[in-house]
TIKOL-789019 format. One record per residue (C-alpha): residue number from 1; residue in one letter; x, y, z. Coordinates in nm, 2 decimals. Layout:
! TIKOL-789019
> n;res;X;Y;Z
> NUM;A;X;Y;Z
...
//
This chain:
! TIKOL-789019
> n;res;X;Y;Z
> 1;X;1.98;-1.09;-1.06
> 2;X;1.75;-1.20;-1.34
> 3;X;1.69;-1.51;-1.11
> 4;X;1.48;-1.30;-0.88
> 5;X;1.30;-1.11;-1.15
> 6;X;1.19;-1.41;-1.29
> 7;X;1.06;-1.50;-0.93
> 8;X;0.88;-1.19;-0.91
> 9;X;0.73;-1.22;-1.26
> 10;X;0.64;-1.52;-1.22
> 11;X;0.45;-1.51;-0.92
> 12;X;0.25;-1.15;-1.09
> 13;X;0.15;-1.46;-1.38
> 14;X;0.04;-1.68;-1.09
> 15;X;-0.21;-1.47;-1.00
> 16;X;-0.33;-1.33;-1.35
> 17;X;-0.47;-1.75;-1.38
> 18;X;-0.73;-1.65;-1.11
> 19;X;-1.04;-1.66;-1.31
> 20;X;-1.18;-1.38;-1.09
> 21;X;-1.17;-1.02;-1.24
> 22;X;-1.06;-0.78;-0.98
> 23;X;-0.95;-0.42;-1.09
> 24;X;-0.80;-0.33;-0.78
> 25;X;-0.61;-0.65;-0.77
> 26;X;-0.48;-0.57;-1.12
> 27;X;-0.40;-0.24;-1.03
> 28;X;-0.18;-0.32;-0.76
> 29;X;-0.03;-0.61;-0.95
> 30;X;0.03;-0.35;-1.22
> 31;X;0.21;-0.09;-0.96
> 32;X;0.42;-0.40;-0.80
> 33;X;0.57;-0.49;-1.12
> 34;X;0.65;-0.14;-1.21
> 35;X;0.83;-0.08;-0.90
> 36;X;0.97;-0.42;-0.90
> 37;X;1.14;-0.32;-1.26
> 38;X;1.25;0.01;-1.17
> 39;X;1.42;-0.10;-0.84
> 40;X;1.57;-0.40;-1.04
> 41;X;1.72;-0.15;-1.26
> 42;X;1.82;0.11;-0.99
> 43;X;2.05;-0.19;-0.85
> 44;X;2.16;-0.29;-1.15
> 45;X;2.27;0.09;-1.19
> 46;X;2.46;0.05;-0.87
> 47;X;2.63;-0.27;-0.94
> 48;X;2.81;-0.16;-1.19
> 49;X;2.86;0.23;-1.16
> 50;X;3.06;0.13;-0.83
//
């Protein structure tokens, strides 16, 4: 799974390059990675508690 974590990181870094300074934006980039982490780690929870 770190394949698609590195997707999803990736694309957050993508669009911290925009030179236009958005604090909403950053915020919900922010709130997307947090929530992309913790259900990364939920699954990884259910993988291997099976």
């Amino acid at each position: 799974m770190p394949e698609i974590a590195i997707c999803f990181f990736d694309l957050s870094q993508l669009f911290k390059l925009f030179p236009k300074t958005d604090r909403k934006l950053n915020h919900k980039i922010q709130q997307y990675e947090l929530e992309i982490q913790e259900n990364m780690a939920e699954n990884r929870c259910k993988l291997f508690n099976l």
